[in-house]
N, C-alpha and C positions, 0 to 999 in steps of 0.2 A: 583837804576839803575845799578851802579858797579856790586852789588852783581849779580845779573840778569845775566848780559854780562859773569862772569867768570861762574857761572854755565849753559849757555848757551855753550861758548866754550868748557868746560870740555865734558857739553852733546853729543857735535858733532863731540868727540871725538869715543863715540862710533858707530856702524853701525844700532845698533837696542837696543830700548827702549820697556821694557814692561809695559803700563798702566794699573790700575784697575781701571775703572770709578765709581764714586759713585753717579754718579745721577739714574736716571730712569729705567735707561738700565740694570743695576745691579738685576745680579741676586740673589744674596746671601751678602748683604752689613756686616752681622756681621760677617760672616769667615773671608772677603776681612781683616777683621782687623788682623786674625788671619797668615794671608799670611805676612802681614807688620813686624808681629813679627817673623815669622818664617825665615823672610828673614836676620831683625837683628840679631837672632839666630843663622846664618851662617856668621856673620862676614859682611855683605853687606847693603850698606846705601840704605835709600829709603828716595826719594822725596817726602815731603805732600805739593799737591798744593791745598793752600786753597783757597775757592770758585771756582774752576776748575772743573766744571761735578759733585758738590759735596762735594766737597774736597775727588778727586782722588789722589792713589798710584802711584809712579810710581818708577821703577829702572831697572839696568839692565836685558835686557833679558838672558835669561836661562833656559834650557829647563825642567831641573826639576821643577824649579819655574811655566813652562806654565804645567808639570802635576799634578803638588798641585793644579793648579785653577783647571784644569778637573776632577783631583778626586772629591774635595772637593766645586764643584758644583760655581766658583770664574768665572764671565764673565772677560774677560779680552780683551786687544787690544793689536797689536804690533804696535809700531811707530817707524818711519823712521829719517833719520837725516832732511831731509825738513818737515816733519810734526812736529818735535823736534822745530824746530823753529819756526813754526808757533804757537805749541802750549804758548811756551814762549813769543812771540809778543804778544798773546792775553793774558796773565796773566802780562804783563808789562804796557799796555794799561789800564786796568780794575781794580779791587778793588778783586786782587786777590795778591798771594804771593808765592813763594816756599819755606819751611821751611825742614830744611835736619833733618831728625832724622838717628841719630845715636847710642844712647846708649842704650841696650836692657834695661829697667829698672826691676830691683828684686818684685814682687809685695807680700803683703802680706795684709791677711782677717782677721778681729780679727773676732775668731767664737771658740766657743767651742766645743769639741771633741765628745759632743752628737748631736747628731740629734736634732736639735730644731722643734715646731709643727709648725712652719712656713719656706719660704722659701727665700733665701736671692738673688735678680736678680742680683746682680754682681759676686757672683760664678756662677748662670744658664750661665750667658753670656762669663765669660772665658772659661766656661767648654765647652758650643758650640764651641767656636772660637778655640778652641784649646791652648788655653794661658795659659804658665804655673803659677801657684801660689801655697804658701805657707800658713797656718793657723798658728795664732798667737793668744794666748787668756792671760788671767791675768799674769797668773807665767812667759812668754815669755817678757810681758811689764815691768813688776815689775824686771825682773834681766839685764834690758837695753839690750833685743836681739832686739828693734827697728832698731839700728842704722843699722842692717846689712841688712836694705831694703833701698828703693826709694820712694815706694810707698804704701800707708794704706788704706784698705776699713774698714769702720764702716757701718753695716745696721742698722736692728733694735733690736737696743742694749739701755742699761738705765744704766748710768753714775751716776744718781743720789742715785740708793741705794734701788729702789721702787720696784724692780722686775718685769718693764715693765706697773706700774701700773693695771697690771690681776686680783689687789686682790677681786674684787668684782662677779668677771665670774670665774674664774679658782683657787683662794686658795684650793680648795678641787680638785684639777685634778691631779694623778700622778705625771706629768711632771714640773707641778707648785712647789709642794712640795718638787720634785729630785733639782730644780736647787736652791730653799731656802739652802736646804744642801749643797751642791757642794760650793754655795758663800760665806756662813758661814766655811766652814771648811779652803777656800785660804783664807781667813779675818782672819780668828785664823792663819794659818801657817805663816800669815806674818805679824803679831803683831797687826793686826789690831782690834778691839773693835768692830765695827758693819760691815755690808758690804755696807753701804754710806760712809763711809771713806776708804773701800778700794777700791771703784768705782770712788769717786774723785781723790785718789791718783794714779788710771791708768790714767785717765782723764788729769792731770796734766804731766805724764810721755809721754803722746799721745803729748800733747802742745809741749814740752821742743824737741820731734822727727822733728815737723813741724819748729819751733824755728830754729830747725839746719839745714836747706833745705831740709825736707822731704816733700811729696805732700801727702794731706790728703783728700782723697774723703767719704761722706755720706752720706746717705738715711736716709728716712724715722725717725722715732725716735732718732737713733743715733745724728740725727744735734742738734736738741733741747734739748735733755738731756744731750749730751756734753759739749753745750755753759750754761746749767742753773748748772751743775757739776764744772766748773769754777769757775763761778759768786760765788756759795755758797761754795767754798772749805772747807771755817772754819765755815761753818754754817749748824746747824742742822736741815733740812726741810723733813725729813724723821718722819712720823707718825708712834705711838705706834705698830701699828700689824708687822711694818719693821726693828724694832730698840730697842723693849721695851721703848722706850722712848718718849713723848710726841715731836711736834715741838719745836722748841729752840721760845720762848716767844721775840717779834720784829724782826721776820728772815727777814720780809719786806726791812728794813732799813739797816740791816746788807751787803744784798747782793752790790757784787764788781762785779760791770760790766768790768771794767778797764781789770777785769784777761781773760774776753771769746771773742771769737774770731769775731762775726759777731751781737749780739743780744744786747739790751739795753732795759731798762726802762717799762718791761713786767710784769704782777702781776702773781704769783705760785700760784696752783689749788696743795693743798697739803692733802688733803681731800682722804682718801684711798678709796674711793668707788668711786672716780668721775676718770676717763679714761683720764684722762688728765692730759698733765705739766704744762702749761703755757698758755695765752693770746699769744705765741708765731705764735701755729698753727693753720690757719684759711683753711677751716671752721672747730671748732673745733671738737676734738672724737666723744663729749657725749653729742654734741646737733647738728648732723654733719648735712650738706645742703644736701642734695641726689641729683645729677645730674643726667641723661642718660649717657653713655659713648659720645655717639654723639653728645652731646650739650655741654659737657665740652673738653674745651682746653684751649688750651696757646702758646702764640707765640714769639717766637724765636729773640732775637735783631739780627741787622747786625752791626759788628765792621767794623774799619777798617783793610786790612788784611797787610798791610803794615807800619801800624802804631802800633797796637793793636795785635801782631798774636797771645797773649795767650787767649786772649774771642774768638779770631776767631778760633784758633783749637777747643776750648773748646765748639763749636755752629757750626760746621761741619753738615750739614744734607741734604739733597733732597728734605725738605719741611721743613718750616721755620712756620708753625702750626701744634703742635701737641696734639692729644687726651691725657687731661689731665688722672690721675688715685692717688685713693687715699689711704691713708697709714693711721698707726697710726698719723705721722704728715705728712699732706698732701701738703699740705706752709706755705709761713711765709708773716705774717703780716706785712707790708711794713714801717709801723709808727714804728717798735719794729728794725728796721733795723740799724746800725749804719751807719756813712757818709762816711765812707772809701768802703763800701760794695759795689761789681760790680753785678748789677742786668743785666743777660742774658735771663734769660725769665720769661714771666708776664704773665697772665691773665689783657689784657688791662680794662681800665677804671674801677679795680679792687682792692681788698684792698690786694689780694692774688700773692705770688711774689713768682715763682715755684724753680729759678735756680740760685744762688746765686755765687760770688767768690769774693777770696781777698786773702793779703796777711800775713804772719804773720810770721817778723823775716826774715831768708831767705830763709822762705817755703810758701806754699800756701796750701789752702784749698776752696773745691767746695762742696757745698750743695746742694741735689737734693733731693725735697721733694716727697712722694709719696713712696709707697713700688715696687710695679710690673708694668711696662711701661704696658704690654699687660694683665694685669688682672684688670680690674675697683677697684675691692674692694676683695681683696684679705682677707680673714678670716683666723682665726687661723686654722690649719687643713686642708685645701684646699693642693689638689695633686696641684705640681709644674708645672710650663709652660712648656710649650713644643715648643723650639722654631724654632724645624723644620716648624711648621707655622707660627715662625715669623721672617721669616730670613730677613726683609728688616724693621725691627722695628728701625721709628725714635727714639723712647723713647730710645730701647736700644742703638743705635747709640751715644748718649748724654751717657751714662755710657761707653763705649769704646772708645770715644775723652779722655776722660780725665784717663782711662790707657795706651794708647798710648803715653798723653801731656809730662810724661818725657822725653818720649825717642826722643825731640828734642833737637839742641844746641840751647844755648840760644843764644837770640839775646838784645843788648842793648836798653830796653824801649826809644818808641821816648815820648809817652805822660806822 
């Protein structure tokens, strides 16, 4: 209530407030994100009221700010000092909150410097919004240029040493064979013996980023092969065609759940020909369920926003169901979960658990499974989204909560 009343008076200090609503009305909801940054950008806080119209922006009016919305297609409102108030009565009354962001956060992609035959949806989506970012790939991790970020995207990427497990479709493709070399040649530059051991050991250097309050977002394969890259760091679970060398003989038992971040007590598909890591991701690759787009979803928890405001930023949206879409790892199996893990969205009465977070040290980490919010089944090769048509994508909304989530102050956990 405190907090409320002094950012109420500070509010009715000014004469005029600019909102971006993010419910319905919204025209263009993933730029709106890109305004949020652009405003932190100039040195100027913005309000995220969550469950407000969406979890609307809001900050000082200014008239450049209202021609960024009009270029860049951002509905927006202007509010008044009595509307100012009113809006706050109604976020004090209700199960809503204002959270100030203020700190632009540094963001950075691990992706490498070629063109991969796939597409990665959280570069498509800063690149829309306008969000600046940085690429980070092996030699960047490996000589501790992590620390000089906030925030890390992993998409689909393979931690474990497998090379995306493609061997059975693609060993004989170009592009297959370019990135065999490229991983073997940083593995020799950096003393490494295979490239499973120098996948774990970025994997490890990724941990030790989040460890020190770094915020670590991932997609698609990256989640599952990060947390099984963990578990096996001193274990050989890489097959002769990736390593010259057979499985390490009882890898089963070897494996240390204790070291990864989210996963437990899952059995490895180590098998080079089979499309898959784990028991982790349901339904799985290489015997996958085939949905319609329309018949599959997932729906969205509600926290509290005043008790909980890091699941409530992080589940920010205008619909609270959304059209699932599926990826190399699609979800995760809910039995393979550990008990600290904060499940945000589910496919109800389901064994599949889409949206994952927790914490780890004095960082956190969110997992979103599935490759492209707006492509069902995105394939290797498929031209990239275009998200001039999908400018009011919940999915993508849910990957721009959480590059935004740094850029609040923190607040002390009530729960």
């Amino acid at each position: 209530m405190k907090s409320i009343l002094i950012t109420l008076l500070i509010g009715l200090t000014f004469s005029q407030k600019l909102l971006i609503p993010m419910d319905v009305v919204q025209t263009d909801h993933l730029k709106a994100y890109g305004i949020a940054f652009s405003t932190l950008e100039k040195n100027r806080n913005v309000d995220w009221l969550l469950n407000y119209r969406g979890g609307s922006f809001m900050m000082d009016d200014n008239i450049r700010t209202q021609q960024e919305c009009t270029i860049k297609g951002v509905f927006f409102e202007l509010v008044n000092a009595g509307q100012l108030s009113q809006i706050y009565a109604t976020i004090e009354e209700n199960n809503m909150d204002v959270v100030l962001l203020e700190k632009l956060p540094k963001i950075a992609v691990y992706s490498p410097d070629d063109k991969q035959p796939w597409d990665d949806a959280v570069t498509l989506a800063l690149t829309y919004a306008e969000i600046e970012y940085e690429t980070v790939f092996d030699e960047e991790v490996l000589t501790s240029k992590l620390k000089e970020y906030d925030w890390l995207h992993l998409h689909h990427e393979d931690f474990t040493g497998q090379y995306g497990k493609f061997y059975k479709s693609y060993r004989n493709a170009n592009w297959y064979k370019q990135q065999v070399a490229d991983f073997n040649s940083t593995a020799t530059q950096f003393g490494f013996s295979s490239v499973h051991e120098l996948k774990k050991a970025i994997a490890v250097k990724i941990k030790t980023f989040v460890s020190n309050g770094g915020f670590l977002f991932a997609m698609c394969s990256a989640t599952d092969s990060f947390d099984i890259a963990l578990a096996a760091v001193n274990v050989d679970i890489a097959d002769t065609p990736f390593d010259g060398t057979p499985v390490e003989s009882g890898y089963a038992g070897k494996l240390n759940f204790a070291n990864s971040f989210a996963f437990e007590n899952y059995q490895l598909y180590t098998n080079p020909m089979t499309y898959e890591y784990s028991t982790i991701d349901v339904p799985p690759s290489h015997r996958p369920i085939t949905r319609t787009a329309e018949a599959d979803y997932f729906t969205l928890f509600e926290f509290s926003a005043k008790w909980d405001p890091v699941p409530t930023m992080l589940t920010q949206n205008h619909v609270n169901v959304i059209n699932g879409f599926m990826g190399q790892t699609t979800g995760f199996d809910r039995k393979h979960l550990k008990k600290h893990v904060l499940v945000m969205g589910e496919i109800p009465n389901d064994a599949l658990v889409k949206y994952i977070h927790g914490n780890v040290g004095r960082g956190t980490f969110t997992f979103l499974g599935g490759h492209d919010p707006e492509d069902y089944r995105h394939f290797v090769g498929d031209p990239p989204t275009d998200l001039n048509l999908h400018r009011n994508s919940p999915g993508y909304r849910l990957i721009l909560n959480n590059v935004l989530f740094p850029a609040a102050r923190k607040k002390e956990k009530k729960t």
